[in-house]
N, C-alpha and C positions, 0 to 999 in steps of 0.2 A: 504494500500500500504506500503511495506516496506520501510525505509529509508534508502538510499545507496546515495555513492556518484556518482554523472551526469558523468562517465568516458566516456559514448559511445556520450556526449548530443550534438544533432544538425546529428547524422551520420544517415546512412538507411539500413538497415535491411531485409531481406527476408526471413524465414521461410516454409518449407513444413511441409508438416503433421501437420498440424498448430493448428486444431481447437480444438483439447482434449489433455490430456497427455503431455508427453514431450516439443513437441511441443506447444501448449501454454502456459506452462512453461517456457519455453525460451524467447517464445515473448512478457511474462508478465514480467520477470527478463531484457531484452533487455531494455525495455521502459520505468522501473523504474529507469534503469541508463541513462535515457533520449536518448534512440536509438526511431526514427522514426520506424514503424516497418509494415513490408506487412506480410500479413496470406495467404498460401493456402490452400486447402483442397479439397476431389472431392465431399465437400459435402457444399452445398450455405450457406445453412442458418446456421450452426453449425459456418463457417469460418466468417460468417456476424457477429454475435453475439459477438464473443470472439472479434474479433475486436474492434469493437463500445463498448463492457468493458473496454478493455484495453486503449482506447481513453478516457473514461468517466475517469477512474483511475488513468492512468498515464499521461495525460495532453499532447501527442505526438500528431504526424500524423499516421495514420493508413490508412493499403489500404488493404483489401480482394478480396479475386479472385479463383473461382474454376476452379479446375484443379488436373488432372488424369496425374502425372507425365513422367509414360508409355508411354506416347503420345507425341510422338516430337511436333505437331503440338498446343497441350493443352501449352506445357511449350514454345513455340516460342511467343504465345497470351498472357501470363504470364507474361514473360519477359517484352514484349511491355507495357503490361499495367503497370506495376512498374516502367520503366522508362517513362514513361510520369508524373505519381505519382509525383516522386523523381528529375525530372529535371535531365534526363540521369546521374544517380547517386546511386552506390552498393555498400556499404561498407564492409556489410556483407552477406554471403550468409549459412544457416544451412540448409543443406541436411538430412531432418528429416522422410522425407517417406519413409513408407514402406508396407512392400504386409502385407496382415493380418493375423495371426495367422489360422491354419488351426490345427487340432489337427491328423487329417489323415494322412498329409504329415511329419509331425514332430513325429509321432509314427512309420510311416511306415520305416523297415531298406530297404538301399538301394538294397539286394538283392530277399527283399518282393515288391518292387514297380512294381505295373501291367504293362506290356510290354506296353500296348499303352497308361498310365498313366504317362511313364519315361520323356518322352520330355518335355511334357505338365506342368506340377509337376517343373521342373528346369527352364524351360524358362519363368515361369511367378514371380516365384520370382526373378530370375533373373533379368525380362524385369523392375519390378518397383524399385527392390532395384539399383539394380546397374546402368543399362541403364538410370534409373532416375535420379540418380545421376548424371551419366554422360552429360546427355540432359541438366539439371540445368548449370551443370559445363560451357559445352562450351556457352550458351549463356550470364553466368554471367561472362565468361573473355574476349566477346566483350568488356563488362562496362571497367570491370577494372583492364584491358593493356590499352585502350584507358587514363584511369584516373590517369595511376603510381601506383595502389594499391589495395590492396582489404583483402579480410580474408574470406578464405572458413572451416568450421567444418563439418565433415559431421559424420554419427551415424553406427556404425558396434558394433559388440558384441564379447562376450567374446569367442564363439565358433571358433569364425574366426581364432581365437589367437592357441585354444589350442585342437577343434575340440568337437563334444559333440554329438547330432539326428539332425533328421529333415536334412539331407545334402543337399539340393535343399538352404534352409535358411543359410546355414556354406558355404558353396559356392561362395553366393551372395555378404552375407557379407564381407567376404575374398574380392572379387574382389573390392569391396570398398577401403581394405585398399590400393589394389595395386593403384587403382586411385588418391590417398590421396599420396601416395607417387611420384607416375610420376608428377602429378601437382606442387606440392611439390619443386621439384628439376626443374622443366622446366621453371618454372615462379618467380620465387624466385628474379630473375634480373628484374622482373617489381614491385615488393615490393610487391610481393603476396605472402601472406602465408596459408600452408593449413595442417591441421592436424583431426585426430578423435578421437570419444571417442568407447571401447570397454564398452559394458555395460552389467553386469551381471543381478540379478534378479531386475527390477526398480517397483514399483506398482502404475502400472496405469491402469485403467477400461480395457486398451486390454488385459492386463497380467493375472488382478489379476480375472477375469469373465471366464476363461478357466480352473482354477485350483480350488482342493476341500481344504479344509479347511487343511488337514494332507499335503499334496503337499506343501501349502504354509508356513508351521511349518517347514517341512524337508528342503524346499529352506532357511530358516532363519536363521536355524539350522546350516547350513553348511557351512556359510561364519564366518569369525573370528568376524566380529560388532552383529552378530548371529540378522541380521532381514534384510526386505528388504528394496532397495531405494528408495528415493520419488524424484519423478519429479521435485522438487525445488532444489536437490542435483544436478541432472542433467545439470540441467539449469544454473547454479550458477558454473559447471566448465565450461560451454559453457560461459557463459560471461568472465572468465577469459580468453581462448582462442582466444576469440573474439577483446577482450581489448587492450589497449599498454601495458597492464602489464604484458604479454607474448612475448610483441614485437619481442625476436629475440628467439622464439619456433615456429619450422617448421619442417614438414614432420614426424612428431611422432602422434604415438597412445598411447592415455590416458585412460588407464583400471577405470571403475568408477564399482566397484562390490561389496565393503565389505573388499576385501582381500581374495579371494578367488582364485585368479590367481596371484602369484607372481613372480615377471623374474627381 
């Protein structure tokens, strides 16, 4: 376990996309600055495990819970069961899920997408990036308006920013940011703060299991730190966002890529 100081210690935490990558990255970084921390995932046993690690590790409370964030009614059972957890109490909430890499959809250009593939293809990245977010969002600002407080981070990419393939994913993403920003400004008078990260090439088993060895040289290649990022970099500005040591940082997106998107 790494040594940091307890800046999050005694708060509560909830994480999507929890069980591999980023996501448990985060919730491993969260807990090591002594955040209490829930795991989701739409998968039991992967979100069980990382849990009961990260409990054995960082000495917290921990709660897992599967769940298919797509689904209002997955994430309303979610909710519920975190706050019974946590003693109707949210401090943090990281909007980390997302649809999965497809390599069909992210090759295919927009005006190659098969006629009765077009809907299908945008509304499902859509329904879990964004709409998941959004499902998250409004049940974790029951918690906390009701509390004076809270800190939402949620995960979009660097296409969002500057546009790149796969438009169904640059889309999705994008509408993250504009979520992150209406939250953002709407809530701000309840000490809610909300901001994201754009993320350019990160390596983690989704990313780096899709690409061949040359793909992953030219992606390393082409950012100025000339290599890719690791899920611990990730994580480690998520806890900064998360923290008081960003305290008055709200409504901004933080490029986490190398340097490869500069503005």
């Amino acid at each position: 376990m790494k040594e940091r100081g307890r800046i999050l210690d005694g708060r509560y935490a909830l994480i999507t996309g929890a069980s591999r990558g980023i996501g448990r990255a985060t919730a491993t970084v969260l807990a090591e600055a002594g955040c209490n921390v829930a795991l989701s995932s739409r998968h039991r046993p992967d979100v069980d495990s990382a849990a009961a690690q990260i409990r054995s590790e960082c000495g917290v409370r921990t709660f897992s819970f599967p769940c298919d964030v797509s689904n209002p009614a997955d994430v309303k059972e979610l909710f519920s069961g975190v706050s019974r957890w946590s003693s109707h109490r949210l401090d943090i909430l990281v909007c980390n899920a997302g649809f999965a890499f497809l390599r069909e959809i992210w090759e295919t250009p927009l005006h190659r997408t098969p006629a009765d593939k077009l809907e299908s293809w945008y509304l499902e990245v859509f329904r879990t990036d964004t709409l998941g977010s959004i499902f998250c969002t409004h049940e974790a600002l029951q918690i906390m308006v009701a509390a004076g407080g809270g800190n939402i981070v949620y995960i979009s990419s660097t296409p969002a920013i500057e546009g790149m393939q796969g438009s169904p994913y640059t889309v999705a993403k994008a509408g993250i940011l504009g979520l992150m920003k209406d939250v953002a400004r709407a809530y701000g008078k309840y000490n809610i703060r909300a901001n994201a990260l754009a993320l350019g090439n990160i390596a983690t088993p989704a990313t780096l299991e899709q690409v061949d060895a040359a793909t992953r040289d030219a992606c390393a290649e082409a950012t100025p730190l000339k290599r890719w990022g690791k899920p611990e970099e990730v994580a480690e500005t998520i806890l900064f966002l998360a923290s008081p040591q960003s305290s008055f940082v709200t409504g901004q997106t933080v490029v986490v890529d190398g340097g490869s998107v500069r503005r």
